[in-house]
N, C-alpha and C positions, 0 to 999 in steps of 0.2 A: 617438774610436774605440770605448770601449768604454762610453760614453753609449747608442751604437746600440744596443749589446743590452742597454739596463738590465729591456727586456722578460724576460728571463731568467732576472732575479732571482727573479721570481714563477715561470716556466715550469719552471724545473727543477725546483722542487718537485712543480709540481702534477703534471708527467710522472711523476716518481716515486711520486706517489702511486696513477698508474693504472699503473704498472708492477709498484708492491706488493699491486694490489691485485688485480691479473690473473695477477699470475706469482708473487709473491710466497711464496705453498705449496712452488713446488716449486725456492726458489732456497734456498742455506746462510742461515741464519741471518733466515728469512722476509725475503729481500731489503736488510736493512738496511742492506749497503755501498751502494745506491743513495739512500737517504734522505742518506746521510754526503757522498757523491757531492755530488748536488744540492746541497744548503746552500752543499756547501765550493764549488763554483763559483760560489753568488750571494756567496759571501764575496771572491773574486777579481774579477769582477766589478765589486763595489764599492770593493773596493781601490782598482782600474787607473781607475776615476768617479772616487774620491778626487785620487788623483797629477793626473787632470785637468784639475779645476774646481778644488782647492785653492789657493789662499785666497779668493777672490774672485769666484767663479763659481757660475752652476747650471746645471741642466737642467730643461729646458720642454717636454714633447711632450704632445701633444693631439690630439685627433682628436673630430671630431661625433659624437655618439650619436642623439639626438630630442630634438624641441623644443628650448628653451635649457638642454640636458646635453651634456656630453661625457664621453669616457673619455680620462684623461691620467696622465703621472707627473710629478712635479715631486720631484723630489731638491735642495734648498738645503743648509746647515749641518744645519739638525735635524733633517731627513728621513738626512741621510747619518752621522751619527754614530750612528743608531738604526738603520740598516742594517747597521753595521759592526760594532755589538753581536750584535744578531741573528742574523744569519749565524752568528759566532763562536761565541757563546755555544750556539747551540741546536748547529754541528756539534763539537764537544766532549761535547753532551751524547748525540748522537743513537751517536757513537763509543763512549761508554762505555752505553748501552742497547744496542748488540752483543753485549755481556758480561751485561750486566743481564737480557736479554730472551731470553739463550739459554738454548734446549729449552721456552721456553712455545709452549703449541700455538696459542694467540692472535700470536703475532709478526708474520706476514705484515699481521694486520690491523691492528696497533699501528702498525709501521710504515710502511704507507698512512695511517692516521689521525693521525700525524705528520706527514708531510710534507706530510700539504693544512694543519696547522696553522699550519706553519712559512708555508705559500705565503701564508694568511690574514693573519698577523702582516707579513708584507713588504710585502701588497700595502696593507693600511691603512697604512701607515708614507709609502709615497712616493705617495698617492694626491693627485692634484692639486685635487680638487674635497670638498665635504663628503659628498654624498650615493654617491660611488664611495665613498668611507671610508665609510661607513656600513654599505653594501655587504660590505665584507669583515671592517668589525663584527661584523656578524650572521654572518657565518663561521665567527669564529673562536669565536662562543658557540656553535656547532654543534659545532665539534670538540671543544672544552672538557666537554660534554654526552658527547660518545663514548667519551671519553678516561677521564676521570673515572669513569663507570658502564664503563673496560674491563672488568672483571672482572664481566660485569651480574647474574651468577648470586650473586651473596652479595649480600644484600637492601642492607646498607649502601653497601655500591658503586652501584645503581641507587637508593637515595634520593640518593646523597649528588649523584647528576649530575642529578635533577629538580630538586632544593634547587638548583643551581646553575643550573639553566635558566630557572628560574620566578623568582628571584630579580633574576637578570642582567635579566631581560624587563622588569622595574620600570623598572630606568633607562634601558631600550631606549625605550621607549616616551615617556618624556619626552625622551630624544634626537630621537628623529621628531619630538616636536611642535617642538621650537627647531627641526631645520631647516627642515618648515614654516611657521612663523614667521620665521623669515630669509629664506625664501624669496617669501612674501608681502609684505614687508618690500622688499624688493628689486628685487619685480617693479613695484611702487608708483613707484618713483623715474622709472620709464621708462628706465633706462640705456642710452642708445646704445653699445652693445658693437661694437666693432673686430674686424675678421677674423680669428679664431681665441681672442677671449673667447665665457666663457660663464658664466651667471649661476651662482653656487656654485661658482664656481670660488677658490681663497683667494686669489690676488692683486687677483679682481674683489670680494671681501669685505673684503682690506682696505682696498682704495682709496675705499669709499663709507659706512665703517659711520658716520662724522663725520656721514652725513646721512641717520640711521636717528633715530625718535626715541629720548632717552635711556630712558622707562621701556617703548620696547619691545625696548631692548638688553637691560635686567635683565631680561625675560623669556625672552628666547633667551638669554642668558649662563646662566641656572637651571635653563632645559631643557639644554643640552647638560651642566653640571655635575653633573645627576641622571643621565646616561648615563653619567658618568666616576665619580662614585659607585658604580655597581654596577656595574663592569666593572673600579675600580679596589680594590673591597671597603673602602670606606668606610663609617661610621656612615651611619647604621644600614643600607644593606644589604650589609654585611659577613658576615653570617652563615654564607654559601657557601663560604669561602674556606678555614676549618678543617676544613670535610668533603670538600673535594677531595683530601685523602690517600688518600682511597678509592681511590686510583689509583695506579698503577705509580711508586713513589719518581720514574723520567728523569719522568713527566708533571708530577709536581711539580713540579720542577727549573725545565720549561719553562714551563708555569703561575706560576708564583712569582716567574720569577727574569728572563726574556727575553721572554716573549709578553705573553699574555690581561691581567694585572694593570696593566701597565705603558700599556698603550693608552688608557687613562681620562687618566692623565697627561700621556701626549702631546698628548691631543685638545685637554686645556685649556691644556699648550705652545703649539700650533699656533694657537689661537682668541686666542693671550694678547692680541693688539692690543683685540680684542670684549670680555672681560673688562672691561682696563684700563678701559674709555671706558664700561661697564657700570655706574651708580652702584650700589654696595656690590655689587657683583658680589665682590671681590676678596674682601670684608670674609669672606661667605661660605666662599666655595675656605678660608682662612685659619684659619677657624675648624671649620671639618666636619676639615682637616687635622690641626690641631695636637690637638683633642680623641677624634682616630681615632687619633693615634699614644701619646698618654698611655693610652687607653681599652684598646687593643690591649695595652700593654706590661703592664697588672696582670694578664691572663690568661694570659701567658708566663710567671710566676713560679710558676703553682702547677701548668700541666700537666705530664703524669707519660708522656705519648707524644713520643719527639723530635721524632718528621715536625710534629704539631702544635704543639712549643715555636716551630718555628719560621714555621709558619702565621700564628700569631698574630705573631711578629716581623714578619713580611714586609706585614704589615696594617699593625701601627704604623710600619715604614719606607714606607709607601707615603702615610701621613700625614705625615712628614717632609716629602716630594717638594709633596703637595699644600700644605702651609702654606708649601713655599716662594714657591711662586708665589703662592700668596694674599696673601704680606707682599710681594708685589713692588708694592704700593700705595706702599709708601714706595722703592722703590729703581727701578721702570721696567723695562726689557726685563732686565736684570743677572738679574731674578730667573729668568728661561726657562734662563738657564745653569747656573743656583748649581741649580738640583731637576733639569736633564736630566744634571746633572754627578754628584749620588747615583742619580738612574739608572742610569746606567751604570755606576758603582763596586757599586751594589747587584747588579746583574746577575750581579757575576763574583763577589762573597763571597757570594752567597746560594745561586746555582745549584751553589757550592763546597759550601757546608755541606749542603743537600739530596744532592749526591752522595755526600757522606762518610755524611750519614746511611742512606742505600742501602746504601752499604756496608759500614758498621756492622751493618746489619738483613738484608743477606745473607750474615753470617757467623755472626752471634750469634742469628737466628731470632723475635728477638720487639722491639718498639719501645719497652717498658714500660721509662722508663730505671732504676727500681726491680728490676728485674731484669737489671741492664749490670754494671758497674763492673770496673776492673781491666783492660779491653779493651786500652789501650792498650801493656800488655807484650805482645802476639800481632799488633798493627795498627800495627806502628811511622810506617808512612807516612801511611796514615786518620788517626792521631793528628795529629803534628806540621802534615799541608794542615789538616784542620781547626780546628788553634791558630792558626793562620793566620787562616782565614775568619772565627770567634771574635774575635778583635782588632782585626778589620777594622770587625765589625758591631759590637763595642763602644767603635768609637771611639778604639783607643788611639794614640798620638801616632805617626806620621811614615805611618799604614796606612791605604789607602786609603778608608774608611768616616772616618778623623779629619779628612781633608783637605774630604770632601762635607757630612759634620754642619756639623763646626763653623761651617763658611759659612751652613749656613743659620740657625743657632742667632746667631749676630751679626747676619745682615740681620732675624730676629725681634726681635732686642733694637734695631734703629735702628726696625721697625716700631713697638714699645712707645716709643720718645719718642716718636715723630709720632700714632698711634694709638691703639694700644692695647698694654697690655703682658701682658692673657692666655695669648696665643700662645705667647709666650716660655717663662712661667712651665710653660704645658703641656710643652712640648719640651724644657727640661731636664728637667723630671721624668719626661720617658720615656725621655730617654738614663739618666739614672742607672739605671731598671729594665731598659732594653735589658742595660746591662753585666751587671746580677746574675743575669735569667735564664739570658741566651748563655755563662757557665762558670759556674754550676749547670750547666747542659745537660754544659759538655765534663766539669768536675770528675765529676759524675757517671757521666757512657759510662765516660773513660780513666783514673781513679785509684781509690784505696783497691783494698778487695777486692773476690773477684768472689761476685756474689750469686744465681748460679744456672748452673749445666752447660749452657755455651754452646760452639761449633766454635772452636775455637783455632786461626786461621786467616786470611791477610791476601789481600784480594781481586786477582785476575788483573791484570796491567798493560793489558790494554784498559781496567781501569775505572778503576787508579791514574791514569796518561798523564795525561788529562782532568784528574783533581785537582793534579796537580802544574800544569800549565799555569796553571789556575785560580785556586791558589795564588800562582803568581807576579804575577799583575793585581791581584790581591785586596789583596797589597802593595806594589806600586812602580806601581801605574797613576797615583796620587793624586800623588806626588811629583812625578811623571814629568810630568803632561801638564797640569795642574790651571791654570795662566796662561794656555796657548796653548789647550785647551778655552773658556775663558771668553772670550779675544779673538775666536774664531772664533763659539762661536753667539751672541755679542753683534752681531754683522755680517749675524745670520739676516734681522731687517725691515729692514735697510738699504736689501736689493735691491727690497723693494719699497715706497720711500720711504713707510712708516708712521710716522707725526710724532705722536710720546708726545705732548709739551706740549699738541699741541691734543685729542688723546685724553683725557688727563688732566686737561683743561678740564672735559670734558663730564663727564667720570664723577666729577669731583669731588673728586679726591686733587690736581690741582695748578691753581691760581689764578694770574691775574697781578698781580705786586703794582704797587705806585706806579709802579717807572723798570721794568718791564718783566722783574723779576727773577723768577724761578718759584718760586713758593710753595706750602707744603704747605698740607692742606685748612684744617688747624687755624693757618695761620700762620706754621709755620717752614718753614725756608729746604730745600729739596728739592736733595739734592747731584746733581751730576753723577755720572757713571760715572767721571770723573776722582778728582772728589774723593772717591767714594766709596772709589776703591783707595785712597786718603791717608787714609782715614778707619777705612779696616781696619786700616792700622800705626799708625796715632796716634792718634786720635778717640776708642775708645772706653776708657772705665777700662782699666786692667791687669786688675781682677780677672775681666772682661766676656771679654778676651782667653784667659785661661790656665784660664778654667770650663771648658772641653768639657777639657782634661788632666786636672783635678781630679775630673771626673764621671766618667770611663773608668776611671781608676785608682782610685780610689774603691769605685766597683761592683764590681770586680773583687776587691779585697780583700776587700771583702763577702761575694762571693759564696765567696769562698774559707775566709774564717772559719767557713762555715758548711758545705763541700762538700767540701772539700782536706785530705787523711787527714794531711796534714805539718804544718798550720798552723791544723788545725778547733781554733774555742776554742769552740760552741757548738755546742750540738743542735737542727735545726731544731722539736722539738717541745718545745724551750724558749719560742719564740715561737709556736708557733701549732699548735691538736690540728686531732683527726677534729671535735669538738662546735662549733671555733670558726667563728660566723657570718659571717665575712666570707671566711674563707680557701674555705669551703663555696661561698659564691656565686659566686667565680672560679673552683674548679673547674666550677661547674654553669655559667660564660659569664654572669653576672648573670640566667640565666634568662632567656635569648633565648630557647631555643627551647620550655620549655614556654611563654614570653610569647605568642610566634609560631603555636606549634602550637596548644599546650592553648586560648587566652585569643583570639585575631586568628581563625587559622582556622577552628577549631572553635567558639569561643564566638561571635568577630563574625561569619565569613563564613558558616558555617554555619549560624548561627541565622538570619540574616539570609536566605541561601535558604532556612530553611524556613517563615519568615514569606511572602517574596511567592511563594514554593508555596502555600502555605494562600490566598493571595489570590487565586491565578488558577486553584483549584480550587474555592475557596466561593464567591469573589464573580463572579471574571470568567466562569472555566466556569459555573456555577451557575445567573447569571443568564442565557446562552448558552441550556441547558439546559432551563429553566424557557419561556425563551422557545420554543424549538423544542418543547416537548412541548406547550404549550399551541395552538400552530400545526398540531400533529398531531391532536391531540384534535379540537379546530375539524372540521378537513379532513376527522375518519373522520366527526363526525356531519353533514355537509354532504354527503358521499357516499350516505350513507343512501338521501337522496332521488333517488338513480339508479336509478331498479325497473328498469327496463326494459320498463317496462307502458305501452304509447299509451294508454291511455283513462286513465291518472294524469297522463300531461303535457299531456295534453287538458284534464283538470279543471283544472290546474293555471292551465295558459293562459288560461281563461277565467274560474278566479277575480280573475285579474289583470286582465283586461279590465273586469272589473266593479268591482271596488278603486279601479281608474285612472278612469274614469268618474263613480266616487261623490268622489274626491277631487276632478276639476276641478267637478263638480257645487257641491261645498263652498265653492270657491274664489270661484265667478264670485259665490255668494248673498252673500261676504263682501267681495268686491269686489277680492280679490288680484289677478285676472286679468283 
């Protein structure tokens, strides 16, 4: 029944959006109870799809478009747990941007520019083919583009949404080429498709990739990972992702926490079969992951804007997500669960923290958390949800963020005996920084004293509501769901009989050994999903088990040593001043953007047009130029001889008659003729 209308899920937003965007001026609150509306219906929606197909089921609709395209949904395990966030996540936020958004004279258009974002993010989510998902890819870098430069009148706001258009278009454009290449790929095979397949369709992609060649897998596996790179702010085109504060705290929220960032992720979720069977495909994902979320986490520690401590957070958790899948070289489909499972946990403590930071920042007037402290006698509620969301993202024991880490932080460390043990090494060291920036951040906002005449004053229950909710996922989601999550999207390729073993032939992580047993690239023995759960309780050391406790609480003390007016034994400008060089280049970002601006555009791109300027002005025009005036030159003295005198073309003629006479004269005495 309620399969029928999964069309919905997308319609009501996009209705909404031409509702806000037609009517929106003259409704309360620039229409936003209809954005809240919408969501929360595709949120029911997908509910009543859940209670459906749950456990064992999906949904398949399809319809021809042209040629061999269609437009379809397909909702399975991974499609429907990313629905279910979605919905939630963004109508919570769109709830407390009622309160956020009230009396800007922009709202009506926010609110339209929401609700096609939300419809963007849903429809890539259950899109059944690549190129539909692609589709609303490119959508959602539109509204991201809108949203970001809202405020387009303060110059930073409108750089900070080209930075993010122009950036995102990098990895856009290597996405088209992989699925042109898969599609080339594809059409090569000759597939006899069945009535109602269609090529790019992902059931018909996984069924054939076994008969793609292998290094033209690693080429579409590297084109669509460069799409999930700058969509998912990844090394190196992450740059975009700190300046999207320029934008309305909720866009953050949804940016950050439920949409735009998280879609890179998924893409390479959904693709994971292509990966797999990708040789070094995975090696890749793995290491762009673990080296974005260590990378990300040292510029969390020195910045001095909350919205941006946590930018940068949300960067280095979205490296988490991706080395999780990357290390699923050693572990097989497990690994799509264990990264779409801090997906989801990330979702609801990060869209938590960004809200709390809004509301920090609509009470206290300024982001500079150098100008905060003490907040938390005035904000008893903003405090305590975002001590919450804080212990979630740092990992601390039984909170949602320690139940999603840790797992991945153990499948790294079984990737390090079978491959390589960098990964690892990275992703502790960015948990431990994760803990110490995320309270710096809180010690700073809500303790000691207060460091500058701020509104003493806790934000309206339209915007608490939302954080309390939030609050509560943030910590009992992880406890609560974290076995029955994993047995579920482990059951995602089931449905459509994708067979690892012979995937992992091809791409080269699993071998057959002598009697038949499946071995890893290097040799050893490649556990089951069986044994891998036996191998989570007993397999690896103790110390391997009870690291991510050690790291949380760790940081956390740390950070407190340093930040916590009750327990400070040190002064941060004991470790490090204004003059010191290293603490200088974190705040400057390692000098991305004068790399980028000053050094890439200005020096390479720029120079570089104005070298083949000068060439197709000196050489190409030039020689153009040279040729045409010589042409004209020619032509004016050749005109000359137009008089328009008969007795000259008279002479004329007959000197030629005489010419011509004396030449065959010449000819015949010399015998030519």
């Amino acid at each position: 029944m309620y399969a029928d209308y999964a069309y919905l899920i997308v319609g009501l937003p996009v209705l909404a959006f031409l509702l806000c965007l037609f009517l929106g001026w003259h409704l309360p609150r620039g229409g936003g109870f209809i954005t809240v509306l919408a969501t929360f219906g595709g949120l029911i929606i997908s509910l009543g799809i859940f209670n459906e197909i749950y456990p064992d089921k999906i949904v398949h609709q399809s319809m021809p478009w042209f040629a061999n395209f269609n437009v379809g949904i397909l909702i399975d395990p991974l499609a429907l747990v990313m629905l279910l966030m979605v919905t939630f996540v963004v109508t919570l936020i769109h709830i407390y941007g009622n309160g956020y958004m009230n009396g800007d004279p922009g709202a009506a258009r926010y609110f339209a520019e929401a609700a096609l974002f939300s419809a963007a993010m849903l429809g890539l989510v259950y899109s059944d083919n690549l190129l539909q998902l692609f589709i609303f890819w490119e959508l959602v870098g539109l509204c991201s583009y809108l949203l970001i430069g809202f405020w387009y009148r303060k110059p930073s706001a409108a750089a900070a949404a080209k930075k993010a258009f122009l950036t995102t278009r990098v990895g856009d454009v290597l996405f088209l080429a992989g699925i042109i290449l898969l599609y080339n790929n594809l059409a090569s095979l000759n597939i006899a498709l069945k009535p109602g397949e269609f090529l790019l369709q992902f059931p018909v992609i996984y069924a054939h990739i076994a008969e793609i060649p292998p290094a033209q897998l690693t080429l579409i596996a590297l084109g669509l990972l460069g799409g999930a790179v700058g969509k998912s702010g990844q090394f190196p085109l992450h740059v975009w992702l700190p300046d999207a504060m320029e934008g309305p705290t909720t866009v953050s929220a949804m940016i950050h926490a439920a949409t735009m960032v998280t879609a890179g992720v998924y893409l390479v979720a959904r693709m994971f079969p292509l990966f797999y069977a990708a040789p070094h495909a995975l090696t890749a994902v793995a290491a762009v992951g673990a080296f974005t979320a260590l990378f990300a986490a040292t510029m969390g520690l020195t910045a001095f804007d909350i919205k941006r401590v946590l930018a940068f957070s949300t960067v280095s958790q979205l490296g988490f997500m991706m080395a999780g899948l990357g290390v699923g070289a050693a572990v097989g489909a497990m690994a799509v669960g264990v990264s779409i499972f801090h997906l989801i946990g990330h979702s609801f403590f990060k869209a938590l923290l960004f809200l709390c930071a809004g509301s920090v920042i609509h009470a206290v007037n300024t982001n500079d958390l150098r100008e905060m402290g003490g907040v938390g006698r005035y904000m008893k509620w903003t405090m305590y949800t975002m001590l919450i969301g804080s212990l979630s993202l740092a990992g601390f024991p039984f909170f949602t963020g320690f139940f999603s880490k840790d797992e991945i932080i153990v499948i790294a460390y079984e990737y390090g005996t079978m491959i390589n043990f960098l990964p690892y090494i990275f992703l502790v060291l960015a948990a431990v920084l994760t803990a110490i920036y995320t309270f710096r951040m809180w010690f700073s906002v809500f303790t000691g004293k207060e460091r500058s005449d701020y509104g003493k004053h806790e934000s309206p229950w339209i915007m608490l509501g939302p954080l309390v909710i939030l609050a509560v996922f943030a910590f009992g989601f992880g406890i609560a769901s974290q076995d029955s999550f994993y047995s579920y999207l482990d059951s995602n390729f089931e449905h459509y009989g994708v067979n690892f073993q012979e995937l992992g032939i091809i791409g080269g992580h699993v071998l057959e050994g002598e009697h038949g047993a499946p071995e890893a690239a290097g040799g050893e023995h490649v556990a089951s999903e069986a044994e891998h759960g036996e191998n989570e309780a007993h397999g690896e050391p103790w110390y391997i088990q009870i690291l991510p406790i050690i790291i949380a609480l760790g940081g956390i003390l740390i950070a407190g040593l340093f930040y916590w007016d009750k327990i400070k034994r040190f002064d941060p400008s004991q470790v490090t001043g204004d003059t010191d060089p290293i603490r200088k280049m974190l705040l400057k970002g390692y000098y991305q953007h004068e790399i980028l601006t000053a050094w890439f555009a200005e020096g390479v791109v720029y120079g570089t047009a104005l070298i083949c300027n000068m060439i197709d002005i000196k050489l190409v025009d030039g020689w153009l130029n040279w040729l045409s005036a010589w042409v004209m030159g020619f032509a004016k003295n050749i005109r000359k001889v137009q008089t328009g005198v008969v007795q000259n073309y008279v002479t004329a003629l007959v000197l030629g008659i005489v010419v011509l006479v004396v030449v065959i004269s010449l000819a015949k005495e010399v015998g030519l003729v």
